[in-house]
C-alpha positions as a printed NumPy array, in Angstrom:
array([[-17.522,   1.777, -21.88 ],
       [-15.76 ,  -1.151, -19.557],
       [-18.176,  -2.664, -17.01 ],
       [-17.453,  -1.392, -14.147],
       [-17.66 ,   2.302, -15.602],
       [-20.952,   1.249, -16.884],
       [-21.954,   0.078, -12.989],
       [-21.006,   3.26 , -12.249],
       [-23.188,   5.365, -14.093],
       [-25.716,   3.427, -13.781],
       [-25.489,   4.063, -10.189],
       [-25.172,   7.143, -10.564],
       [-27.913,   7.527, -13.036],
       [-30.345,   5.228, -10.655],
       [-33.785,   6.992, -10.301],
       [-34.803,   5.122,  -6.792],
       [-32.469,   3.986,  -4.016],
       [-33.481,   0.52 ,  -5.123],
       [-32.476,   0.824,  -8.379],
       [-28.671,   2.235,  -6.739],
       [-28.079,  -0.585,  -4.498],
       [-28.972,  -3.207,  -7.203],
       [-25.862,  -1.329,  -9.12 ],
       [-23.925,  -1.341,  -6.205],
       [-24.711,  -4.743,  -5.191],
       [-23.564,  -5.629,  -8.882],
       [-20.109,  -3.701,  -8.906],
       [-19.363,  -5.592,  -5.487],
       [-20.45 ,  -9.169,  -7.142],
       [-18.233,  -8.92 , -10.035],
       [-15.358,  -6.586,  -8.468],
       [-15.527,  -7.49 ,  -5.145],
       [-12.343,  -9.303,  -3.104],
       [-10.515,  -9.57 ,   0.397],
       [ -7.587,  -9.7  ,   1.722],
       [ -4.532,  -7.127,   2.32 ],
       [ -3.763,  -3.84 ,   0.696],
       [  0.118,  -2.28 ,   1.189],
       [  0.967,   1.107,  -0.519],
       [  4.4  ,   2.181,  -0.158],
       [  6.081,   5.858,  -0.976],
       [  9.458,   6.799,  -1.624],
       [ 10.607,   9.381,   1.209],
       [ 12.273,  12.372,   1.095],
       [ 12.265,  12.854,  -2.587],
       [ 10.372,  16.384,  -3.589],
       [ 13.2  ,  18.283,  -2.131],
       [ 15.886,  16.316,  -3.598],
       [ 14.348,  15.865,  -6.787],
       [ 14.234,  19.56 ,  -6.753],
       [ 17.381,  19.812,  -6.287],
       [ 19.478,  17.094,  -8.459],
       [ 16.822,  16.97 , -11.252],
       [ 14.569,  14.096, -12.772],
       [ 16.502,  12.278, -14.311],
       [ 17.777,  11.533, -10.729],
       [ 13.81 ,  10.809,  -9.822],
       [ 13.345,   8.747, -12.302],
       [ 16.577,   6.555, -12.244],
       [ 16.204,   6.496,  -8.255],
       [ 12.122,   5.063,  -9.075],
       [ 13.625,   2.955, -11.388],
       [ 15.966,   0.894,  -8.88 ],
       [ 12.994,   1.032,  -6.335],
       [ 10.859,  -0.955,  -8.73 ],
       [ 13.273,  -3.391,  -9.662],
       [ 13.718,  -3.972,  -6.047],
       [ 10.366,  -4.159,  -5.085],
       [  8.045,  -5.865,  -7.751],
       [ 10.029,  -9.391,  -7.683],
       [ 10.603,  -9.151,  -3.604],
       [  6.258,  -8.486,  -3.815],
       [  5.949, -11.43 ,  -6.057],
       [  7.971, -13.666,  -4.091],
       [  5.963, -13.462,  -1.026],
       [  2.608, -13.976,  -3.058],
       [  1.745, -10.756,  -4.067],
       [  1.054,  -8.558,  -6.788],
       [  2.046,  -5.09 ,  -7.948],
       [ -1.102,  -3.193,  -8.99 ],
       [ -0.134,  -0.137, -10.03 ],
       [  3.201,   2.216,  -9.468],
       [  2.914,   5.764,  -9.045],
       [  5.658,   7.775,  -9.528],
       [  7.546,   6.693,  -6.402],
       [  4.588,   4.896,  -5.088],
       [  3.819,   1.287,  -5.224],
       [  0.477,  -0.044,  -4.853],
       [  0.355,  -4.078,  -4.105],
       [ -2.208,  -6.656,  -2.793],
       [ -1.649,  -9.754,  -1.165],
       [ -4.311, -12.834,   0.476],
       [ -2.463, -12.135,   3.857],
       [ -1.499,  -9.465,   5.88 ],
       [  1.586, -11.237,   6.988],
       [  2.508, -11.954,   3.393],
       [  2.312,  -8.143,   2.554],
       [  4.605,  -7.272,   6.222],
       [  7.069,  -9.976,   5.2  ],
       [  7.502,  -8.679,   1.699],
       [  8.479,  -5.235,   3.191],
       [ 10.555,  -6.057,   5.758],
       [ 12.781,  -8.076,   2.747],
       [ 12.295,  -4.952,   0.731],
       [ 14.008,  -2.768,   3.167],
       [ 16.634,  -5.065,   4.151],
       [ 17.35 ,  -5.649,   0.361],
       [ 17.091,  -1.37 ,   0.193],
       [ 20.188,  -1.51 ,   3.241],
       [ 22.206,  -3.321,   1.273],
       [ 21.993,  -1.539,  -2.064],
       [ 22.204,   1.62 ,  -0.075],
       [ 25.494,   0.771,   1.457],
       [ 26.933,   0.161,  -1.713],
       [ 26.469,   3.839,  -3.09 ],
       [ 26.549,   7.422,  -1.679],
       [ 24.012,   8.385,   0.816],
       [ 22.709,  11.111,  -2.25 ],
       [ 21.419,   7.802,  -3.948],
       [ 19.707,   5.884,  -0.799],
       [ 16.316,   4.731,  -1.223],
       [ 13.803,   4.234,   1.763],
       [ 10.159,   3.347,   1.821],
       [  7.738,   3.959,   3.939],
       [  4.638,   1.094,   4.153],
       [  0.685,   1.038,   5.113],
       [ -1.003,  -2.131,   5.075],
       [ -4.548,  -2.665,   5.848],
       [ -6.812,  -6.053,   4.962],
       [-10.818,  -5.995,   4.516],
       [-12.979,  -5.891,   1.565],
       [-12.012,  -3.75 ,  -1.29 ],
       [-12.803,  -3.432,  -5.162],
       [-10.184,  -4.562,  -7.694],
       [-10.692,  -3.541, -11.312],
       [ -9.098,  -6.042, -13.89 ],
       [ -5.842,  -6.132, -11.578],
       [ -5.835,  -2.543, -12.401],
       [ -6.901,  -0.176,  -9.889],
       [ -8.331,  -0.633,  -6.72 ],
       [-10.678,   1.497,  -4.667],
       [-12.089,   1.032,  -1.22 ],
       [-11.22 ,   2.074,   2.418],
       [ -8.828,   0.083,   3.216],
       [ -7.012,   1.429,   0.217],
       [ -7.389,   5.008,   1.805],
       [ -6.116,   3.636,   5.082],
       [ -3.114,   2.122,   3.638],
       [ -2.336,   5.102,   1.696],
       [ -2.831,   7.461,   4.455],
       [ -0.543,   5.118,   6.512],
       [  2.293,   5.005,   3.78 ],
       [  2.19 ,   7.88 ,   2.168],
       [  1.894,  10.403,   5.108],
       [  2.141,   9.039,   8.23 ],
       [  4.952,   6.483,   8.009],
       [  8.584,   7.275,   7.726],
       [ 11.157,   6.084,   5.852],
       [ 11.851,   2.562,   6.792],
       [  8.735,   2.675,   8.77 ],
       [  6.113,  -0.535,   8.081],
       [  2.193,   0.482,   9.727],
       [ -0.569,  -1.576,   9.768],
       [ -3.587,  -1.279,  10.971],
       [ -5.803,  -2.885,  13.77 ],
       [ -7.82 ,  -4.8  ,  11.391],
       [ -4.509,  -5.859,   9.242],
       [ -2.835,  -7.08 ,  12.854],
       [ -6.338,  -9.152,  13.797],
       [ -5.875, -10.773,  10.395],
       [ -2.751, -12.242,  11.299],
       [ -2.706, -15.372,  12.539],
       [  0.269, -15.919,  14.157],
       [  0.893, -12.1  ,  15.51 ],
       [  3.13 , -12.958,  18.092],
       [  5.662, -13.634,  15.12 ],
       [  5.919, -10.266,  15.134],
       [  6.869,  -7.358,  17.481],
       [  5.3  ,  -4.114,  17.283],
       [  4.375,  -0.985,  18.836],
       [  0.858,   0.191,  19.206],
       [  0.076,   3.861,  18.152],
       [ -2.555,   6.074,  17.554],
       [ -3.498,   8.89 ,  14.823],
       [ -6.04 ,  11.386,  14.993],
       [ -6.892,  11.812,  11.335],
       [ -9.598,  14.316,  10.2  ],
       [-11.3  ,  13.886,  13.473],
       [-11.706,   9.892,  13.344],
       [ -9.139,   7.868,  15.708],
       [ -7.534,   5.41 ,  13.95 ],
       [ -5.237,   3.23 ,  15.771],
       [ -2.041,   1.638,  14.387],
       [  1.079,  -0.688,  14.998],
       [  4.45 ,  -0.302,  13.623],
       [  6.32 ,  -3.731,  13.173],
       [  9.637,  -3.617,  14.622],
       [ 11.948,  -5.532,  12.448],
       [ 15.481,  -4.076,  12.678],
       [ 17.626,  -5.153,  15.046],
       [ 18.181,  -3.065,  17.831]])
């Protein structure tokens, strides 16, 4: 059993609330970071996947992640997972994370002009920063994982970057950057938002 499995059960397991937030306490020491979260999904696949097949899926993921992994790395972050068309990444800034994306869509406009609109690729991105835990460069669980996914993987369209209030307050220089404020309503609990505006009008 890894470690933090172990921490797990053990809190879990715990016979006193004392004994819990020891384990707790413990999975935060050793697994514990900051800094900003972006999760990114593929949009408008399911029907057309249903439609042209999976080989199509997967050779359309394929190009995504050859597109995406080096354009995360260049701007200082790192891919932690992909999903079948999702892409989970961490970065020590919030701006890093927004300026990977915006260079991962304009890269995506440019490969999509070369090719028939059946093969365009667009993303849609959540970002969030705080404190979150990050298993062995892994995985990574915490709420402002959730935020980020619930931001890119059903709220945001296709080209769309959000962020959220605490990823915009991160950001120190946030006048580099236009956006729009907006609000959600999402299982009862407000949570406000800002789409960066990036493309030219």
């Amino acid at each position: 059993m890894q470690p933090f499995e172990k921490l797990l059960t053990e809190y879990f397991a715990a016979k006193d609330k004392k004994i819990q937030k020891q384990a707790e306490q413990k999975l935060w020491d050793l697994y514990g970071t900051k800094g900003a979260v972006l999760i990114m999904d593929m949009s408008g696949f399911s029907l057309v996947t249903q439609k042209y097949g999976i080989v199509y899926y997967l050779s359309m993921i394929y190009r995504m992640q050859q597109i995406t992994r080096p354009t995360i790395e260049k701007h200082k972050g790192t891919v932690v997972k992909f999903v079948a068309d999702n892409v989970f990444a961490r970065f020590d800034s919030a701006a890093d994370a927004i300026n990977a994306v915006i260079e991962i869509n304009h890269l995506l406009d440019i490969e999509n002009a070369k090719t028939p609109d059946l093969w365009d690729i667009q993303v849609a991105a959540g970002i969030d920063y705080g404190n979150y835990l990050l298993t062995d460069e892994l995985d990574y669980f915490g709420d402002v994982v959730n935020k980020a996914s619930k931001l890119g993987e059903d709220i945001a369209r296709g080209g769309e970057i959000l962020i959220t209030e605490n990823a915009y307050k991160s950001i120190s220089s946030p006048k580099e950057y236009k956006v729009e404020p907006l609000e959600f309503n999402i299982s009862g609990i407000k949570l406000t938002t800002f789409s960066v505006l990036y493309k030219d009008e």
